[in-house]
gemmi code that builds the backbone of each chain (N, CA, C; Angstrom):
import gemmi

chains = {
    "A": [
        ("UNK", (0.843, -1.203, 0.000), (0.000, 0.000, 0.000), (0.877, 1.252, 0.000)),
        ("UNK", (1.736, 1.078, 0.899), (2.870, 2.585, 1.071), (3.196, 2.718, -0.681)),
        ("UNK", (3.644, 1.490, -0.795), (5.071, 1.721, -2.143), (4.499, 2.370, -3.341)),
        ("UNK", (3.092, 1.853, -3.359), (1.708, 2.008, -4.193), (1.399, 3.704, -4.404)),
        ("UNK", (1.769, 4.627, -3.032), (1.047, 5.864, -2.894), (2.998, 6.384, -2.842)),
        ("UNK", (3.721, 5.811, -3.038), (5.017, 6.466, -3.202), (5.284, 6.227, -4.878)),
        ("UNK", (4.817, 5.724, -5.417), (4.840, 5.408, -6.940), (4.130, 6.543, -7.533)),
        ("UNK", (3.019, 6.687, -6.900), (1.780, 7.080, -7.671), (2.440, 9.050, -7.516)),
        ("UNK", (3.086, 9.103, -6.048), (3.237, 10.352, -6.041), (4.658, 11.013, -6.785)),
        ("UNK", (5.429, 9.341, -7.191), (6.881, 9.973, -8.272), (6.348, 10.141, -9.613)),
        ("UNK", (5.272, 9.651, -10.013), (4.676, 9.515, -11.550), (3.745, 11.136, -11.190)),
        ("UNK", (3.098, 11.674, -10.202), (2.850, 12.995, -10.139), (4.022, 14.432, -10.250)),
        ("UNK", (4.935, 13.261, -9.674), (6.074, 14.253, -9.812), (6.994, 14.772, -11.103)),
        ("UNK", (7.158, 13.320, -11.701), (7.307, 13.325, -12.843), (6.741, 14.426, -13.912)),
        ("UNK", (5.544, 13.972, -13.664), (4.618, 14.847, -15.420), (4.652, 16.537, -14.741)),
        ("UNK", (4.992, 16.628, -13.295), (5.493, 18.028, -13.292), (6.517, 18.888, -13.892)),
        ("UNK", (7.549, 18.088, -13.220), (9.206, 17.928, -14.365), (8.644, 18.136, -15.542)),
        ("UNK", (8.010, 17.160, -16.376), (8.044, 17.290, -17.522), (6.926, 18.194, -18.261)),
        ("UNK", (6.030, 18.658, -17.822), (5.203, 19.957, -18.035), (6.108, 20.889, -18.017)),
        ("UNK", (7.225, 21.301, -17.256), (7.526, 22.027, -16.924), (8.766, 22.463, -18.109)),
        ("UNK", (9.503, 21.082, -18.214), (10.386, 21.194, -19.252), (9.580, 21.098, -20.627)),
        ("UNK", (8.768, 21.217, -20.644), (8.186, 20.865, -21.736), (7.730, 22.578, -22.209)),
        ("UNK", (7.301, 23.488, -21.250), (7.060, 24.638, -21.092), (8.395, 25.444, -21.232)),
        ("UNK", (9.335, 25.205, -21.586), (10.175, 26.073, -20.902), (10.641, 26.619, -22.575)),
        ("UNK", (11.840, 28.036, -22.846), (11.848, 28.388, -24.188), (13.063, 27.704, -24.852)),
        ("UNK", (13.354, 27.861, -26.062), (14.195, 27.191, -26.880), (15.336, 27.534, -25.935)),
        ("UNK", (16.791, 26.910, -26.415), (18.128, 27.194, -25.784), (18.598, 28.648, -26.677)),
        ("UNK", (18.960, 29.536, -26.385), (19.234, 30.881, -26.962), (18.265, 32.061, -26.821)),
        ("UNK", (17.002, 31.781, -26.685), (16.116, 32.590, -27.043), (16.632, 33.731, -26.739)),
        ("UNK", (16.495, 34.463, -27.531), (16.655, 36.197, -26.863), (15.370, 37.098, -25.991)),
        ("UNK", (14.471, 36.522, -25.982), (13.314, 37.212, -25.222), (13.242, 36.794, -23.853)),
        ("UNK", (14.055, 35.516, -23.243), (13.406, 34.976, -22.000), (14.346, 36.364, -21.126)),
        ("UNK", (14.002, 36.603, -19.880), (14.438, 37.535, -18.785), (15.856, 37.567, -18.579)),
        ("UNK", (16.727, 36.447, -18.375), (17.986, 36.311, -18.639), (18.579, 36.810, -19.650)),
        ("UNK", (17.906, 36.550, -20.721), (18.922, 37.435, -22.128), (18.707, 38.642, -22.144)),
        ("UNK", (16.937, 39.106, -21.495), (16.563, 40.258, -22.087), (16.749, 41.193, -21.119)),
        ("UNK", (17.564, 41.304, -20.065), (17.812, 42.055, -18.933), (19.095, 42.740, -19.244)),
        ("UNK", (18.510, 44.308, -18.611), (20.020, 45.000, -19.115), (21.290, 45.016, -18.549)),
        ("UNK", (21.317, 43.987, -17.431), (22.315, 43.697, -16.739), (22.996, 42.956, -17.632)),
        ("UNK", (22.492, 41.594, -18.065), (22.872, 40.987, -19.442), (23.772, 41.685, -20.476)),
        ("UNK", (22.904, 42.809, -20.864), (23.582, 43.287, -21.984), (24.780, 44.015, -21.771)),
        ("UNK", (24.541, 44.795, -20.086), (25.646, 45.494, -19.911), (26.703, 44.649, -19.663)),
        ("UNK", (27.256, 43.196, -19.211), (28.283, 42.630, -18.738), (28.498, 42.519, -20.686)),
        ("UNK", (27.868, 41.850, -20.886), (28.385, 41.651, -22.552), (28.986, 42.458, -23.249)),
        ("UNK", (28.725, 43.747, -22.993), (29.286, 44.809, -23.746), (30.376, 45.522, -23.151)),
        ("UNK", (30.755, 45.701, -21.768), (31.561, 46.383, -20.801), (32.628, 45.342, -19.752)),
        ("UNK", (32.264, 44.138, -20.500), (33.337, 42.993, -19.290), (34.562, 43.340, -19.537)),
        ("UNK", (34.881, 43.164, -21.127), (36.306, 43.531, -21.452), (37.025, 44.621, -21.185)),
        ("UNK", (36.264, 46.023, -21.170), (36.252, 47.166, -20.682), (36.285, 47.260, -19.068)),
        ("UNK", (35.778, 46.656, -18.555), (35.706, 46.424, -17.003), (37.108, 45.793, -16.455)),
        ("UNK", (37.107, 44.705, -16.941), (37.877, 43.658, -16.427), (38.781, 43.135, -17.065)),
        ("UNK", (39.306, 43.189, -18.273), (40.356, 42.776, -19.006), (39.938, 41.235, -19.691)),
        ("UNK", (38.961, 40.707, -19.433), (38.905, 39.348, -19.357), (37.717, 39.156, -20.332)),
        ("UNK", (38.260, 38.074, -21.850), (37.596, 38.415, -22.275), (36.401, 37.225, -22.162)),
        ("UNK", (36.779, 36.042, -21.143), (35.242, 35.256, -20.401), (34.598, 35.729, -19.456)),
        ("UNK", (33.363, 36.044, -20.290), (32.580, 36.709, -19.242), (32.174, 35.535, -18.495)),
        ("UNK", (31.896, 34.709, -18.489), (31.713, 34.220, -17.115), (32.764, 34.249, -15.867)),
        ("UNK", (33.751, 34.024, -16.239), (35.466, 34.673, -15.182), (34.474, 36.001, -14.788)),
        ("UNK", (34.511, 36.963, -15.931), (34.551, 38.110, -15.756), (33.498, 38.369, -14.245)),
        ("UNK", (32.391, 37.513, -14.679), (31.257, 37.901, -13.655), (31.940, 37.191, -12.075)),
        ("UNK", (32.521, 36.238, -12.110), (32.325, 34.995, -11.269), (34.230, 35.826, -10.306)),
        ("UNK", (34.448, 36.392, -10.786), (35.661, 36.512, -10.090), (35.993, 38.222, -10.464)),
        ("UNK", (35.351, 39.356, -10.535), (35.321, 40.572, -10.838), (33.798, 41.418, -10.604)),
        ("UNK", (32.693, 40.982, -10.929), (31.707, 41.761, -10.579), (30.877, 41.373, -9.534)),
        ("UNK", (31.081, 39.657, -9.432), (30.278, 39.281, -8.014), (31.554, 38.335, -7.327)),
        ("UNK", (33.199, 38.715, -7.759), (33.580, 38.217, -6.400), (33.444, 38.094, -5.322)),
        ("UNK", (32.490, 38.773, -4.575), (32.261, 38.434, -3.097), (31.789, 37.435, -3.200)),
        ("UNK", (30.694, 37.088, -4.292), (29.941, 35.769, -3.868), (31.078, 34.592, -3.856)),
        ("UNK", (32.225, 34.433, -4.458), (32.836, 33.941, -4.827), (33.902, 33.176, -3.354)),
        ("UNK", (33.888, 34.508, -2.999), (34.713, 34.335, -1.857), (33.769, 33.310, -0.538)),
        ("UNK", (32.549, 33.120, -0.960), (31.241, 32.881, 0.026), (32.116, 31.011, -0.274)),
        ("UNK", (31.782, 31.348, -1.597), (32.062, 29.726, -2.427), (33.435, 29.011, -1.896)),
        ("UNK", (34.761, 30.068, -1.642), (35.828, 28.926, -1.769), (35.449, 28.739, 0.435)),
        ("UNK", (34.649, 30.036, 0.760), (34.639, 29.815, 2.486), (33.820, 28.449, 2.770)),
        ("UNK", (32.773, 28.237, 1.995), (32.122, 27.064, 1.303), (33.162, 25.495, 1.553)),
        ("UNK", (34.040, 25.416, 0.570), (34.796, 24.553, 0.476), (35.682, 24.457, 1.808)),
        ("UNK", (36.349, 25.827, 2.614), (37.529, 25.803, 3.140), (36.737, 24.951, 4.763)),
        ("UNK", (35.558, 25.282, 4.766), (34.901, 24.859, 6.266), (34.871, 23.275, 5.930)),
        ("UNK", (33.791, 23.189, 4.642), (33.611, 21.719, 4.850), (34.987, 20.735, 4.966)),
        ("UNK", (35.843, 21.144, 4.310), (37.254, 20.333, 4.585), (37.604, 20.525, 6.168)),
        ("UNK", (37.738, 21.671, 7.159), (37.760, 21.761, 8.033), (36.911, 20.666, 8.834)),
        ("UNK", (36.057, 20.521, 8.697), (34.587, 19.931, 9.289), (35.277, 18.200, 9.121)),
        ("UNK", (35.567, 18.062, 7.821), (35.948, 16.541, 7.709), (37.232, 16.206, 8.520)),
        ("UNK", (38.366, 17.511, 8.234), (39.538, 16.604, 8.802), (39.302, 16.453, 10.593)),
        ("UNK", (38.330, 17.296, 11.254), (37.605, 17.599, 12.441), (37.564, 16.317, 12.733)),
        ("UNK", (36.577, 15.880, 11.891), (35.973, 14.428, 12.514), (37.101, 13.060, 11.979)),
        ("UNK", (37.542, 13.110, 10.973), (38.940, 12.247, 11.030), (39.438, 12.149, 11.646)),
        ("UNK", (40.362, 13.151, 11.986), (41.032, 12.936, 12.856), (40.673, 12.375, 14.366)),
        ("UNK", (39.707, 13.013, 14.634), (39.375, 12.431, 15.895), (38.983, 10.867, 16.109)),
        ("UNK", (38.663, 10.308, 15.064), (37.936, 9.379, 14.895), (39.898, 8.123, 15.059)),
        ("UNK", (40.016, 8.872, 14.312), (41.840, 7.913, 14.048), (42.552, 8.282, 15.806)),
        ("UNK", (42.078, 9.264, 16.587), (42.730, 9.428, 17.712), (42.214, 8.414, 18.042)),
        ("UNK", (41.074, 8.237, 18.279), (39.971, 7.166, 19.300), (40.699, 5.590, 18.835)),
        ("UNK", (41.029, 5.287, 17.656), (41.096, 4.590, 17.469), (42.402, 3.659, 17.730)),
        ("UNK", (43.725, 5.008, 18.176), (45.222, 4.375, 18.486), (44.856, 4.373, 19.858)),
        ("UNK", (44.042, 5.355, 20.679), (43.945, 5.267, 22.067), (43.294, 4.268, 22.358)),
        ("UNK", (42.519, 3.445, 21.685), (41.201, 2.425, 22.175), (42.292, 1.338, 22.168)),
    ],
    "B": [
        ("UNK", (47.718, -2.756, -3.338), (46.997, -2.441, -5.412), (48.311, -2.266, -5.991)),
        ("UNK", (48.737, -3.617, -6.671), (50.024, -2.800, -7.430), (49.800, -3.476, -8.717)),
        ("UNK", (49.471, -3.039, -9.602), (49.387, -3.381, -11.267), (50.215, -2.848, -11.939)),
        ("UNK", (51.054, -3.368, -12.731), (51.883, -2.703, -13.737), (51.189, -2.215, -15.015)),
        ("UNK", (50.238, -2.391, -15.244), (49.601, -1.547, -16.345), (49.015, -0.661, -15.997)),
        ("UNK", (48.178, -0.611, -14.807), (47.757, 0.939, -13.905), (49.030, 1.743, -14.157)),
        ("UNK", (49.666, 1.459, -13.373), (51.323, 2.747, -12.975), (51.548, 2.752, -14.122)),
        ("UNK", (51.496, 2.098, -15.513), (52.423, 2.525, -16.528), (51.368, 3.819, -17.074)),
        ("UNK", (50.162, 3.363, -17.417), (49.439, 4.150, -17.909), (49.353, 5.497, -17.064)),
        ("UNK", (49.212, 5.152, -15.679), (49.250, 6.718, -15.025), (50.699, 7.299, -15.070)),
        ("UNK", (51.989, 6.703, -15.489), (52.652, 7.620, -15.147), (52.928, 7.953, -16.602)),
        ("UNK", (52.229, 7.580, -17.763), (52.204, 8.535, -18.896), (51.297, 9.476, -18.950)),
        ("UNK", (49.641, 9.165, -18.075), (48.958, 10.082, -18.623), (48.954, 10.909, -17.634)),
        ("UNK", (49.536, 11.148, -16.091), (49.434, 12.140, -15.461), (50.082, 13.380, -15.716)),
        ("UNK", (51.403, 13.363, -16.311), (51.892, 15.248, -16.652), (50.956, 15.523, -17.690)),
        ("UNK", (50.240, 15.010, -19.054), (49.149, 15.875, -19.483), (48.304, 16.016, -18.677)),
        ("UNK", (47.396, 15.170, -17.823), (46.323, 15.862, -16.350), (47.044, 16.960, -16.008)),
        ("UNK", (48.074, 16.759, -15.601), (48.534, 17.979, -14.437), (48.647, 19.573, -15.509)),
        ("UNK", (49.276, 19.463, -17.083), (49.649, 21.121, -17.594), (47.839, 20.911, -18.201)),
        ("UNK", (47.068, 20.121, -18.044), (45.609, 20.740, -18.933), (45.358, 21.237, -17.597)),
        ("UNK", (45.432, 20.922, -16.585), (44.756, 21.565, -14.879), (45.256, 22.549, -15.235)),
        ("UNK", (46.622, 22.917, -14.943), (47.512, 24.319, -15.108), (46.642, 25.638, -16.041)),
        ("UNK", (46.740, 24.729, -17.327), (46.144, 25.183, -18.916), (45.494, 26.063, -18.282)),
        ("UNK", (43.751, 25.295, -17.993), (42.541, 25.383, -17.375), (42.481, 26.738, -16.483)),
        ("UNK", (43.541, 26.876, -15.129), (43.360, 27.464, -14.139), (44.182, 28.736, -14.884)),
        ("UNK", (45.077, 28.539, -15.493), (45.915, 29.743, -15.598), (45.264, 30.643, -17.083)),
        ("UNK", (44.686, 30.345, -17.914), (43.628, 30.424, -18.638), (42.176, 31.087, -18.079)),
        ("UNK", (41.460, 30.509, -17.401), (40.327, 30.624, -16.792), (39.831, 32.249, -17.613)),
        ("UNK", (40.564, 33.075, -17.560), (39.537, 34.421, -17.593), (39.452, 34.411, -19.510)),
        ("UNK", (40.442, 33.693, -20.150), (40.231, 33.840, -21.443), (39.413, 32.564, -22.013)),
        ("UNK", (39.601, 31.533, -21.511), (38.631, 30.476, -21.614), (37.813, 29.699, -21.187)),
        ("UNK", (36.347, 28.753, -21.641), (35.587, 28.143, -20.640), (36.697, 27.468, -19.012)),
        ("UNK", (36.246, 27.595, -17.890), (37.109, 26.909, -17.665), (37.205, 27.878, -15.805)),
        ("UNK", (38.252, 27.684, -15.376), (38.510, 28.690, -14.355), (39.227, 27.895, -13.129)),
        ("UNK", (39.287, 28.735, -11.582), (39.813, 28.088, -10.718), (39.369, 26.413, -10.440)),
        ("UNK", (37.702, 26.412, -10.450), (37.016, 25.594, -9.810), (37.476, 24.334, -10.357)),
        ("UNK", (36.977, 24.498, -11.770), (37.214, 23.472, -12.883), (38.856, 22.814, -12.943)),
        ("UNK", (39.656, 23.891, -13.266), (41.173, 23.444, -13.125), (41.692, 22.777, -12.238)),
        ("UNK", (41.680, 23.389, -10.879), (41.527, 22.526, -9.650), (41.566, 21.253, -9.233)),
        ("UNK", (39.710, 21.009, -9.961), (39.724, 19.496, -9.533), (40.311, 18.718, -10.470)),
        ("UNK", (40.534, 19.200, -11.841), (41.196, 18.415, -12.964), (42.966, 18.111, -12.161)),
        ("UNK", (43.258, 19.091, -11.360), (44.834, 19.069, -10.932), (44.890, 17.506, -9.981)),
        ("UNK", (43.401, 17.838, -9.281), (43.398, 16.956, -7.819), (42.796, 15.779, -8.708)),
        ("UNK", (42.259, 15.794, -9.685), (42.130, 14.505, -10.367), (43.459, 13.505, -10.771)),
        ("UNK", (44.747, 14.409, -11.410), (46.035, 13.874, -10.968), (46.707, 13.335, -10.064)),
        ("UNK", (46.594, 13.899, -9.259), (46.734, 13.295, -7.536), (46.081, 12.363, -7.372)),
        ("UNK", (44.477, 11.849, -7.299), (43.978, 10.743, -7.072), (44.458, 9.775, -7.798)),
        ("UNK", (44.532, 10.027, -9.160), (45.242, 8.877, -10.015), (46.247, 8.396, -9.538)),
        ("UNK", (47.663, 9.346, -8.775), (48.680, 9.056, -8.224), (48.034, 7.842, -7.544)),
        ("UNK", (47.635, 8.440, -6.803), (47.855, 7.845, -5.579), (46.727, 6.503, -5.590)),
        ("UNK", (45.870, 6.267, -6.275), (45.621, 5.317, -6.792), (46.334, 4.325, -7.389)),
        ("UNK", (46.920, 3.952, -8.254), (48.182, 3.598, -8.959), (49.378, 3.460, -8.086)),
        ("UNK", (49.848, 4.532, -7.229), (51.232, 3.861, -6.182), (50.658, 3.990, -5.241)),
        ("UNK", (49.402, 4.584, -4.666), (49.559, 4.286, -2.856), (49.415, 5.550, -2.687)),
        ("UNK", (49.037, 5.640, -1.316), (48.860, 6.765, -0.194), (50.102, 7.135, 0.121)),
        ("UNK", (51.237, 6.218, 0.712), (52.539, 6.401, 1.044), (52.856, 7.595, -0.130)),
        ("UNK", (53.072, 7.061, -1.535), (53.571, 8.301, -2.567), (52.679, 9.373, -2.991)),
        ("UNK", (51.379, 9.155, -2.509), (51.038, 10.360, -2.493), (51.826, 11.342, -1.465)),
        ("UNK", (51.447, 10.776, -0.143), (52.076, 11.577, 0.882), (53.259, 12.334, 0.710)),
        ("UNK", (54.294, 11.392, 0.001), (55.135, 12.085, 0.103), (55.504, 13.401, -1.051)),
        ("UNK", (54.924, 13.390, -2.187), (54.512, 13.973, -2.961), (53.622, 15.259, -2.503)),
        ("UNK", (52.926, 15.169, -1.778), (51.614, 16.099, -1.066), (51.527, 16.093, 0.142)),
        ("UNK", (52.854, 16.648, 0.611), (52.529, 16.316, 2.407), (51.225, 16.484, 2.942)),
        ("UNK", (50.786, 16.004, 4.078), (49.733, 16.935, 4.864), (49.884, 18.651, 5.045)),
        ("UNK", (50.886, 18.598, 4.988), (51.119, 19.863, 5.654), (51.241, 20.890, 4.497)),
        ("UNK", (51.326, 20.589, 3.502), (51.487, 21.542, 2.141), (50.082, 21.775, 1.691)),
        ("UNK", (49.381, 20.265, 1.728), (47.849, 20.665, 1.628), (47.035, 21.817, 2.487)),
        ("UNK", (47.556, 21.787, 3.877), (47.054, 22.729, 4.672), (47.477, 23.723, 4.049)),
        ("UNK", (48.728, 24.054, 3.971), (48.805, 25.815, 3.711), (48.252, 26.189, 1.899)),
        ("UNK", (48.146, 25.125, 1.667), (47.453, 25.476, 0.398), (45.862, 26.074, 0.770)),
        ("UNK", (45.510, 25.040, 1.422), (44.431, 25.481, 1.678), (43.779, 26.622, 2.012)),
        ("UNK", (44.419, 26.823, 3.520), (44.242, 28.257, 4.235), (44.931, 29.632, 3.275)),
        ("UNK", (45.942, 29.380, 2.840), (46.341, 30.059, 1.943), (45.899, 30.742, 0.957)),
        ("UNK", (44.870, 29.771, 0.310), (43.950, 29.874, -0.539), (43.033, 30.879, -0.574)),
        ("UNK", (42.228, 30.765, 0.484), (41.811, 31.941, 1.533), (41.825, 33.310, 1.324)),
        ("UNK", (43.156, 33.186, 2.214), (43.843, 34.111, 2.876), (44.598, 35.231, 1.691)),
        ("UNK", (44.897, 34.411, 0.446), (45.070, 35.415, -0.749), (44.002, 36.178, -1.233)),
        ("UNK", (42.853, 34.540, -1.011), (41.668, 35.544, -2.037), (41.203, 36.661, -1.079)),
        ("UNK", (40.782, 36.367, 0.021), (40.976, 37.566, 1.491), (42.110, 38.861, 1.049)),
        ("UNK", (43.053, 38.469, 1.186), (44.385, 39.600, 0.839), (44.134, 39.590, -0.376)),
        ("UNK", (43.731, 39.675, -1.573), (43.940, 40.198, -2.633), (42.658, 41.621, -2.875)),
        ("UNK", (41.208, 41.151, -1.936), (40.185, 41.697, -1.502), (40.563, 42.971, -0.754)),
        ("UNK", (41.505, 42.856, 0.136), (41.502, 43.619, 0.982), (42.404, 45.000, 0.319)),
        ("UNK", (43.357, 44.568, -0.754), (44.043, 45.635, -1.786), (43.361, 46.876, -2.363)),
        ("UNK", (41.931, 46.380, -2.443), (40.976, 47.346, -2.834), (40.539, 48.376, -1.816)),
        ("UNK", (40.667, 47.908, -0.532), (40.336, 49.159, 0.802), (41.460, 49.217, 1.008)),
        ("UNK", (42.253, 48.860, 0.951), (43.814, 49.589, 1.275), (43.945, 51.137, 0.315)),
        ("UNK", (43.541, 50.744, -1.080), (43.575, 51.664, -2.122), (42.419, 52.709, -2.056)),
        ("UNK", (41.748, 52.611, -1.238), (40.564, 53.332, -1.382), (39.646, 53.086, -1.869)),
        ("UNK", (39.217, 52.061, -2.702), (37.753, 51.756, -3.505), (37.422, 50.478, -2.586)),
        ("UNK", (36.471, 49.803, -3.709), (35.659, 48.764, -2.596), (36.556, 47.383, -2.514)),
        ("UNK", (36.063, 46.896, -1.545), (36.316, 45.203, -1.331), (36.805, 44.414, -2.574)),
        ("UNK", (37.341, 44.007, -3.224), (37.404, 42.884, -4.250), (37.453, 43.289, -5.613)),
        ("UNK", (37.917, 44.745, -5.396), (37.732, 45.677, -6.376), (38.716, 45.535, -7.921)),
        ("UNK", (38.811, 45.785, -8.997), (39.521, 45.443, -9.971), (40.399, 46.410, -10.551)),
        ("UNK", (40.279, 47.273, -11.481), (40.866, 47.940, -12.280), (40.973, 49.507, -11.083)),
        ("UNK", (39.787, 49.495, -10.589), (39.863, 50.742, -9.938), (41.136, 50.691, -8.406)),
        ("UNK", (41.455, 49.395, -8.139), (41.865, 49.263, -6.524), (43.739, 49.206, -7.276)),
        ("UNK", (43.758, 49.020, -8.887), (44.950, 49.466, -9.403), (45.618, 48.191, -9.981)),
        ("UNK", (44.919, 47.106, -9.953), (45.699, 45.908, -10.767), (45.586, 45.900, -12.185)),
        ("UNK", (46.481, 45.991, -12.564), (47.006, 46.281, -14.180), (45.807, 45.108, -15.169)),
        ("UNK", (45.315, 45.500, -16.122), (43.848, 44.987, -16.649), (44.731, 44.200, -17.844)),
        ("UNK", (45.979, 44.894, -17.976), (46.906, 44.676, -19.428), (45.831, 44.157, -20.697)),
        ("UNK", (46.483, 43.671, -21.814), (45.701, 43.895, -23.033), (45.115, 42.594, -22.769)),
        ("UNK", (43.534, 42.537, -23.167), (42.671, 41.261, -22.929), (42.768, 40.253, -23.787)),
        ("UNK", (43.146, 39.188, -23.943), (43.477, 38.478, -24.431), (44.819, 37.959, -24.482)),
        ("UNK", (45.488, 38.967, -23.653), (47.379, 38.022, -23.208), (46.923, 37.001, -22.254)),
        ("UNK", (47.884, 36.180, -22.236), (47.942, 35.553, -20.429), (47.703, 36.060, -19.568)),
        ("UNK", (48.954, 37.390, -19.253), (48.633, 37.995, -17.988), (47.948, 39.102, -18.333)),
        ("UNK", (46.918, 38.994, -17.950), (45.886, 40.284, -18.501), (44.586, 40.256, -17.505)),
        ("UNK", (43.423, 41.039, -17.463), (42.622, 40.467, -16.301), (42.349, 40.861, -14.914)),
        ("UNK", (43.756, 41.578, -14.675), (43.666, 41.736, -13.285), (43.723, 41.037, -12.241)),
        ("UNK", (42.348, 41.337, -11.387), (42.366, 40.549, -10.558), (41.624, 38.806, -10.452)),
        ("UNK", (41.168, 39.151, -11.859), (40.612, 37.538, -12.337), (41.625, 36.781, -12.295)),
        ("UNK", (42.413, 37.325, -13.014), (43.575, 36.057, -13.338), (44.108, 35.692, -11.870)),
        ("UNK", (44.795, 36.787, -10.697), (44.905, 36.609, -8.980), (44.318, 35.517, -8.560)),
        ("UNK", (42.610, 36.232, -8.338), (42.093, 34.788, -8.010), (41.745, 33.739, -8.428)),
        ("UNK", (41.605, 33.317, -9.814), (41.578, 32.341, -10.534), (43.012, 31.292, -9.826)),
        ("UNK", (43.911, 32.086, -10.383), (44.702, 31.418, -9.329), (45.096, 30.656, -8.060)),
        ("UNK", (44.717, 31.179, -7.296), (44.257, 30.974, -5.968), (43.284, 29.761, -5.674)),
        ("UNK", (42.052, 29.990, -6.210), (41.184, 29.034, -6.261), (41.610, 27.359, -6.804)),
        ("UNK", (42.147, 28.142, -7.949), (42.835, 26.723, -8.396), (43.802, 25.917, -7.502)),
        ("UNK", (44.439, 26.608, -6.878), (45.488, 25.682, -6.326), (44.834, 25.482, -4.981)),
        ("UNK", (43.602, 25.863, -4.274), (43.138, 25.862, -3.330), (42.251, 24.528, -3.394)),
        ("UNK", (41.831, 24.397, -4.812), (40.279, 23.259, -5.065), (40.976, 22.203, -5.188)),
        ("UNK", (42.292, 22.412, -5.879), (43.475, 21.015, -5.830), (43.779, 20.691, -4.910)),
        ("UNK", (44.000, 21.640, -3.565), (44.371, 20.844, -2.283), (43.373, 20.241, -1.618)),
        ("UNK", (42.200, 21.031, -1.927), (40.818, 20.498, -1.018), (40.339, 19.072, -1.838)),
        ("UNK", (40.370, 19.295, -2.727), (39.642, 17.747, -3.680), (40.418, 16.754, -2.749)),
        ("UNK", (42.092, 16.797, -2.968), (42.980, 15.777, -2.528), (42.864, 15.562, -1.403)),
        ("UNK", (42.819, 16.728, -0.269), (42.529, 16.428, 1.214), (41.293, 15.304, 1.267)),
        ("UNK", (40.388, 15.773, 0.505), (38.911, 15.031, 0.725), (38.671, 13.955, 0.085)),
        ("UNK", (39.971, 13.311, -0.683), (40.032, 11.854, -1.278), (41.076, 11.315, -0.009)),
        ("UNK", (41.965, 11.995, 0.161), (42.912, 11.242, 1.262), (41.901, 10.806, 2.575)),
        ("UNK", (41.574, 11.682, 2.745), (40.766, 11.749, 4.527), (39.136, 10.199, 4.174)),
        ("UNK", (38.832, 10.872, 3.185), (37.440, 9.822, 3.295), (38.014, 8.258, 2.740)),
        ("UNK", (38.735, 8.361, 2.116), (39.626, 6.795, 1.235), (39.569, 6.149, 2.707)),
        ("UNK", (39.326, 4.689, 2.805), (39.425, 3.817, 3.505), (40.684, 3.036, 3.818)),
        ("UNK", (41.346, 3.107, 5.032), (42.730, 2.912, 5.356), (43.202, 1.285, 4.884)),
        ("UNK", (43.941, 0.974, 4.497), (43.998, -0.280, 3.605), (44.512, -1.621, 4.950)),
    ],
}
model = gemmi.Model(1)
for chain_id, residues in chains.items():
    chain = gemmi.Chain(chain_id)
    for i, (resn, *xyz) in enumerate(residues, 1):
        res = gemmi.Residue()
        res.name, res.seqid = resn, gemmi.SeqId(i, " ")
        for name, pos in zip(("N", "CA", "C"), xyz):
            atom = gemmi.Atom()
            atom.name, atom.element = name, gemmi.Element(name[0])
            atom.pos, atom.b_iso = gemmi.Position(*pos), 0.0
            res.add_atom(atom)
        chain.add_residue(res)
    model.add_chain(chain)
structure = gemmi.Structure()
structure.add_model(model)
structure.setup_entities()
C-alpha cells in the first residue's frame, strides 16, 4: 500500500518535471528575462572594458560578483575543516582504544 | 593495489592531467574553464597518483602539511587580494579601480584581478579535492 502511494506520487512528480520542461523556451532565445535584462547586456558589452577578461563568465564569477565567490571557496575551506575535524578524531579514538 | 599496467598508464597520462589543470586554471579568464574546474582536474592527478602507487607516494609527494597551507592560503590570498581594494581606497574585491594592471585582454597575464584569483582558487580546489580523497579513502 505505502510503495503504491510512493509510486503514484513519483509519476505525479514526474509529469510536473516534464510539463515544466516541456514549457520552458528554446536554448538561446533572446526574449526569456535572462537574455533580455540590461544587466545581461551590460556585462556583454563592458566585461572587457571592465575587467580585461575576455570570459565573461570569469569576468562575472571573479570581478563583478567576487564576493559571492569568496562565500564559495569559504564554502569549500569549512567543509574540509569539518571533515579533517571528525577524522582525525575518529583515528585518535582509534590508536587510544 | 600494485598493477603494472595501472602505474604505466598513469605515469604517462598524469603530466598531461597535471599542464591541462595548469592550462585550465591559468587560462580561466580567457577560456571556458577557471579556478574551480582546473583545480579538480589538478586533484584529479593526484587521485590517479595515488591510486596507482599508494597513499605512502602520495604523501610524500603532497605532504599533509602543504595541503594545509594550500588550503588556508587559498583563503587568505583571495581575502588579501580583496583587501588591496580598501587599502587603495575603492571597494572590497575591487579590480581595475583598486589598481591591478587589466593589461591587453586576451594576453595571459591580462585580467587583473581575475587572473589573482583564478589562481588561488585553483590551487586551493586542488588541495581540497585531494585532502577530501585522502581523509574519506578507507585505510587499507
Amino acid at each position: 500500500m505505502k510503495s503504491v502511494l510512493i509510486i503514484l506520487l513519483l509519476v505525479c512528480l514526474a509529469a510536473l518535471l516534464v510539463a515544466v520542461a516541456l514549457d520552458m523556451p528554446p536554448l538561446g532565445e533572446p526574449s526569456t528575462p535572462a537574455n533580455a535584462s540590461p544587466l545581461t547586456r551590460y556585462v556583454i558589452a563592458n566585461a572587457v572594458r571592465d575587467t580585461g577578461s575576455p570570459n565573461r563568465v570569469a569576468a562575472v564569477v571573479a570581478d563583478y560578483r567576487a564576493y559571492d565567490t569568496l562565500g564559495e571557496t569559504t564554502v569549500l575551506f569549512t567543509a574540509v575543516a569539518a571533515i579533517l575535524a571528525l577524522e582525525r578524531g575518529r583515528k585518535d579514538e582509534k590508536s587510544n582504544g | 593495489m600494485d598493477d603494472l599496467v595501472l602505474k604505466v598508464v598513469a605515469r604517462v597520462i598524469i603530466p598531461f592531467i597535471q599542464v591541462y589543470g595548469l592550462y585550465v586554471v591559468l587560462h580561466g579568464h580567457l577560456s571556458p574553464g577557471g579556478g574551480f574546474a582546473g583545480g579538480v582536474i589538478l586533484a584529479g592527478g593526484f587521485i590517479l597518483y595515488a591510486l596507482a602507487y599508494g597513499r605512502p607516494a602520495l604523501d610524500s609527494l603532497l605532504p599533509d602539511r602543504l595541503a594545509a597551507l594550500l588550503e588556508s592560503g587559498g583563503v587568505l590570498w583571495y581575502t588579501g587580494l580583496g583587501l588591496v581594494g580598501l587599502l587603495t581606497g575603492s571597494a572590497f574585491l575591487a579590480n581595475a579601480r583598486a589598481g591591478f594592471p587589466l593589461g591587453v585582454p586576451g594576453r595571459l597575464f591580462s585580467g587583473g584581478i581575475v587572473f589573482l584569483l583564478n589562481l588561488g582558487i585553483g590551487l586551493k580546489v586542488a588541495a581540497t579535492i585531494s585532502t577530501l580523497f585522502r581523509n574519506l579513502q578507507e585505510e587499507e
